[in-house]
C-alpha positions as CSV (number, residue, x, y, z in Angstrom):
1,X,0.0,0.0,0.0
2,X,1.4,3.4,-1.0
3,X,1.4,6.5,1.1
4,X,-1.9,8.4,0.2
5,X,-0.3,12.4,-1.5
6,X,-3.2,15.2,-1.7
7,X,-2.7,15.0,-5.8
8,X,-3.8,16.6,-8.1
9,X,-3.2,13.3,-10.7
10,X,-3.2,14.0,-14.0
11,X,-4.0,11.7,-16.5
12,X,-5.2,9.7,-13.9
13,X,-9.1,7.6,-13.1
14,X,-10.0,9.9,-9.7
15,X,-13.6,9.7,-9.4
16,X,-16.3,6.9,-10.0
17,X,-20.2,7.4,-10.4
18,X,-22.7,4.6,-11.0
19,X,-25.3,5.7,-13.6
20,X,-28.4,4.2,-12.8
21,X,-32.2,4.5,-12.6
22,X,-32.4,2.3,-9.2
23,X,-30.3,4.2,-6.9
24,X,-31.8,2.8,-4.0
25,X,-31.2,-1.0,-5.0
26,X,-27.8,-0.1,-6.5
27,X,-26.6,1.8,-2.3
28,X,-28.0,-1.1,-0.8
29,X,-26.0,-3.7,-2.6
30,X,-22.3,-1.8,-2.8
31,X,-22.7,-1.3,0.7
32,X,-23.3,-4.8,1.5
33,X,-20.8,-6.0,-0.8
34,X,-17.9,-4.1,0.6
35,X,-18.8,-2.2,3.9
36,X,-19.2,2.0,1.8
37,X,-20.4,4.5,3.7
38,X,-23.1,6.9,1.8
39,X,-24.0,10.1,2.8
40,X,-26.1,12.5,0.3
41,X,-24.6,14.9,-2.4
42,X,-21.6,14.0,-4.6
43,X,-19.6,15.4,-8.0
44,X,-22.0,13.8,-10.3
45,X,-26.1,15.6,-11.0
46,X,-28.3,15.9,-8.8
47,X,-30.1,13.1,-6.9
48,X,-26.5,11.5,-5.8
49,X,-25.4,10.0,-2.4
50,X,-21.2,9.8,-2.1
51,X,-19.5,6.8,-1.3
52,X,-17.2,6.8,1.5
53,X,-14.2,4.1,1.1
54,X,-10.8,4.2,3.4
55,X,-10.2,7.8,4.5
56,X,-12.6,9.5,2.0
57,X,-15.1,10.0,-0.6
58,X,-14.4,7.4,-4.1
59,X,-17.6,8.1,-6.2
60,X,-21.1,8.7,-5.8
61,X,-24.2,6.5,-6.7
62,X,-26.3,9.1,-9.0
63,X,-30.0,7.7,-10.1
64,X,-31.3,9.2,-13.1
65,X,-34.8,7.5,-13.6
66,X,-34.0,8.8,-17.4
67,X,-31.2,7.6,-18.0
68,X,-30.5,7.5,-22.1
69,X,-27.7,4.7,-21.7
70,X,-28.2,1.0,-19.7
71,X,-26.4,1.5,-16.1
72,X,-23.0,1.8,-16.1
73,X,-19.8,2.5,-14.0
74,X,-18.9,6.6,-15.1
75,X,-14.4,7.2,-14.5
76,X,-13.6,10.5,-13.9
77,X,-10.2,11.2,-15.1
78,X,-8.4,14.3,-13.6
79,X,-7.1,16.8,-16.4
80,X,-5.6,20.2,-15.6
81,X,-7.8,22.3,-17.8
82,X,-11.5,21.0,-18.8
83,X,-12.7,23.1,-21.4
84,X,-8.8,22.8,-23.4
85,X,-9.6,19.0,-22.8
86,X,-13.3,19.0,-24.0
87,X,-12.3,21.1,-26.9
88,X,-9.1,18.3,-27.6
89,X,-11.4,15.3,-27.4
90,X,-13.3,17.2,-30.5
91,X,-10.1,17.9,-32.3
92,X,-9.5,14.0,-32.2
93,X,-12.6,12.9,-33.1
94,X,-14.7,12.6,-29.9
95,X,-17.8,13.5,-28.5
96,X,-18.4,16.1,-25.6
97,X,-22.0,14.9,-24.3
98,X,-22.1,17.2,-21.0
99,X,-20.5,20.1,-20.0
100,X,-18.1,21.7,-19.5
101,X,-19.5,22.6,-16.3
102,X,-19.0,23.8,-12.8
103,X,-19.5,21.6,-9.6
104,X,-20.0,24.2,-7.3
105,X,-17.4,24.0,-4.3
106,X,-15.9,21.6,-5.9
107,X,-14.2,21.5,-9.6
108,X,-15.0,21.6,-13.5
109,X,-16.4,18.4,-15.3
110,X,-17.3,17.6,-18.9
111,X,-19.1,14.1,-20.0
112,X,-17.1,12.9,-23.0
113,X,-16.6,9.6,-25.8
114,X,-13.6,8.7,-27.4
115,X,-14.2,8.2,-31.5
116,X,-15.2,4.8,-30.6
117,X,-17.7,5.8,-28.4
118,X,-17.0,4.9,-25.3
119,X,-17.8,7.4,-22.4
120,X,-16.0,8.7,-19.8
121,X,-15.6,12.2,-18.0
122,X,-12.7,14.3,-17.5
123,X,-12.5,16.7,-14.6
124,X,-10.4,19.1,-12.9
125,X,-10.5,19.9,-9.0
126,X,-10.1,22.9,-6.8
127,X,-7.3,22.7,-4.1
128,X,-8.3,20.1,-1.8
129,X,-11.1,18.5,-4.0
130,X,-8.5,16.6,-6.3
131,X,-10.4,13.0,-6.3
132,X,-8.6,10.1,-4.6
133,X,-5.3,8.5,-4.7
134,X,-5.5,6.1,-7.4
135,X,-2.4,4.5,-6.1
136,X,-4.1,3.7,-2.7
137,X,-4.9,0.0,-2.2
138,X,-8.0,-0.4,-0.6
139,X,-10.3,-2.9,-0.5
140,X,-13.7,-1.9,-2.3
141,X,-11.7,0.4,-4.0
142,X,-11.5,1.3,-7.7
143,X,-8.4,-0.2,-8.4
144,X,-8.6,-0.6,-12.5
145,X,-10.4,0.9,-15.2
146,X,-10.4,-0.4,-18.6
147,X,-12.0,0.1,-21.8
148,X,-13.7,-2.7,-24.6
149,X,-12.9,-1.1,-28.1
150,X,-14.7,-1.8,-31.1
151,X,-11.3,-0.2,-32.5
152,X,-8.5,-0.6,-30.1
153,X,-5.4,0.8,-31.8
154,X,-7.5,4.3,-32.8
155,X,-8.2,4.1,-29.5
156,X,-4.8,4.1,-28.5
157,X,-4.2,6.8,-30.6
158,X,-6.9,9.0,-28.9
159,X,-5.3,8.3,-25.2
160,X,-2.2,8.6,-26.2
161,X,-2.8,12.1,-27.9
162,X,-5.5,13.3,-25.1
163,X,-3.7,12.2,-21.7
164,X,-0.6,11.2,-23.0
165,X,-0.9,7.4,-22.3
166,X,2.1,5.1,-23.8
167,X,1.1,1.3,-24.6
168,X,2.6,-1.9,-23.1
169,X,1.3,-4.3,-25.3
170,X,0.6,-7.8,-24.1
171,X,-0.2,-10.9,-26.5
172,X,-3.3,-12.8,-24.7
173,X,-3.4,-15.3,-27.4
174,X,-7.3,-15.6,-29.1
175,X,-8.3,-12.1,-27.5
176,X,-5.6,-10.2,-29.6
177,X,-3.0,-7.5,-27.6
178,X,-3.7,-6.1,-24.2
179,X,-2.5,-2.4,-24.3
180,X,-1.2,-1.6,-20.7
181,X,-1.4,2.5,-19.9
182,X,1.8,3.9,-18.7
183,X,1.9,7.3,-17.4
184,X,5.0,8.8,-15.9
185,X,6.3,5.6,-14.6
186,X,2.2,4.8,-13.3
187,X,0.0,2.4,-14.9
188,X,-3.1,4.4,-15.9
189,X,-5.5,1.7,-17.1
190,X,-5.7,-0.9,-20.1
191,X,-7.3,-1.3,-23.5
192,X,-7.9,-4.3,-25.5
193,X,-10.3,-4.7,-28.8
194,X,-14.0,-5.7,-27.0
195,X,-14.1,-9.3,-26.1
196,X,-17.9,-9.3,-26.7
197,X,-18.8,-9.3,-30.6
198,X,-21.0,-6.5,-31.7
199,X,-21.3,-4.9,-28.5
200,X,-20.3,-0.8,-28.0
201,X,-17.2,0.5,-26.9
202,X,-17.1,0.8,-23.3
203,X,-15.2,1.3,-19.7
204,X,-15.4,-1.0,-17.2
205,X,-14.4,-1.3,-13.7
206,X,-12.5,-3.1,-11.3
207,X,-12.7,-2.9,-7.9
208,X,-10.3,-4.5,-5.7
209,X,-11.0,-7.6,-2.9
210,X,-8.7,-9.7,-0.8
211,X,-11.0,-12.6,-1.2
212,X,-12.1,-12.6,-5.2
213,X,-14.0,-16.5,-4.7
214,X,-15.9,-15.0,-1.1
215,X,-16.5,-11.7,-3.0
216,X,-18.3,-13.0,-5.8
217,X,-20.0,-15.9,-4.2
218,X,-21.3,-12.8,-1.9
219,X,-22.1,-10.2,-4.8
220,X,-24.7,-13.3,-6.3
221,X,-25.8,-13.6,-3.5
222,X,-26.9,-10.1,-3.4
223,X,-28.3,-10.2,-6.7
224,X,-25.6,-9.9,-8.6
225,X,-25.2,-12.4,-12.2
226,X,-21.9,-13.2,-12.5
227,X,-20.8,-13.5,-16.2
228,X,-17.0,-14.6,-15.5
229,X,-16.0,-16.0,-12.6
230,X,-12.1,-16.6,-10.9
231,X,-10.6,-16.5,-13.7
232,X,-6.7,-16.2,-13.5
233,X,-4.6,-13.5,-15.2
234,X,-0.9,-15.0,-15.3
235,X,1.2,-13.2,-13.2
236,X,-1.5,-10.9,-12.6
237,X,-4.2,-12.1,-10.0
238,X,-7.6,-13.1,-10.6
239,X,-10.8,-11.3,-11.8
240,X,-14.9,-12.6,-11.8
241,X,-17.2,-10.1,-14.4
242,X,-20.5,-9.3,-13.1
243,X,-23.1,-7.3,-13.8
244,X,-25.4,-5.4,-10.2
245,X,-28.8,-5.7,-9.5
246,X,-29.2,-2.6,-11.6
247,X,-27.5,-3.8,-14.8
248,X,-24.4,-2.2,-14.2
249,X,-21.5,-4.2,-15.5
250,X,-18.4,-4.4,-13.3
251,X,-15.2,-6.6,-12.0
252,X,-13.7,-7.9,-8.9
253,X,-10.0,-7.9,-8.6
254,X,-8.0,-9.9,-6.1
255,X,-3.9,-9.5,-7.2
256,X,-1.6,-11.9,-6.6
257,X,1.1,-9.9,-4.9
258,X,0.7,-6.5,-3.4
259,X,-2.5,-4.3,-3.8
260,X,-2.8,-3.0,-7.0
């Protein structure tokens, strides 16, 4: 576990929101799953409660009975200027669906797609309201975000210009490359071409557990389907895909060394 720093993290996942229209089933199965603590308002619209995880605020649960898109996990990545990156996504071919705008007390967000179109915001804090430390290895943390491409080397090419993300490509045999993120020594997330024929482009989340077998026997349990389950990544750790009671698609991560 690393010492936590006060940020800001460019280039780096800070935030988490889970878009859904059932925010009251969506609370009460996180915070069985892995002990949050909610409390009302958060970064995301209105109708939000924050999650509390470690020493601070991770995300937020936001419902939005109008939701235009099926549930889904929403990354926040920290950027030092919101409307210069809004405007750069267009440049390169992406989408600006929200914003910018201002989260009063708090910092400047913008909903946005790479040209593949998968979504994701970018957002830039006031002092003191940088996010969290995504190098902080707690359990029922965020620990890994990752995005399915329908393209996944003009997707590279769109991280790599917007945040300045350098590939580590890994061969994972029938599944094609796996493009670790490398930022300044960090690794920021990965991309690999979606596993899942004819579905979207999209991000999806990993959140880390010390137990991955008691986590997702206990995340079915809730109500959760599980789609993958324990499956090893050599070298790695383990992962089980699942998707909430809501529909919301998301991973469990248990590494095989140190936290990630």
């Amino acid at each position: 576990m690393t010492t936590p720093s006060a940020g800001p993290w460019p280039g780096r996942f800070v935030w988490h929101d889970l878009m859904t229209k059932d925010g009251a089933t969506a609370e009460r199965f996180y915070t069985a799953l892995f002990g949050w603590r909610t409390e009302g308002g958060g970064m995301g619209p209105p109708a939000s409660r924050m999650v509390q995880c470690g020493p601070g605020p991770i995300g937020g649960i936001v419902e939005e009975p109008n939701l235009p898109a099926p549930p889904h996990w929403l990354p926040y990545a920290a950027v030092a200027n919101v409307d210069a990156a809004a405007q750069h996504v267009r440049k390169l071919g992406g989408q600006v669906h929200m914003g910018p705008a201002d989260i009063p007390g708090t910092g400047r967000f913008a909903i946005v797609a790479d040209p593949q179109g998968a979504v994701f915001a970018i957002y830039q804090g006031q002092p003191g309201s940088h996010g969290f430390d995504p190098d902080l290895g707690i359990p029922g943390r965020i620990c890994w975000n990752e995005v399915y491409s329908t393209d996944d080397v003009a997707a590279q090419r769109f991280y790599t210009a917007l945040f300045g993300w350098r590939e580590e490509p890994k061969d994972i045999g029938p599944l094609g490359t796996y493009r670790v993120q490398n930022l300044d020594g960090k690794q920021a997330g990965g991309l690999m071409k979606n596993p899942m024929p004819g579905a979207p482009s999209c991000w999806i989340v990993y959140f880390f557990v010390t137990d991955l077998a008691a986590a997702t026997a206990k995340a079915v349990q809730l109500g959760a389907q599980a789609m993958m389950e324990n499956s090893p990544i050599p070298g790695v750790g383990a992962f089980s895909m699942l998707a909430d009671p809501t529909g919301a698609m998301f991973a469990l991560f248990q590494p095989s060394g140190a936290p990630c």
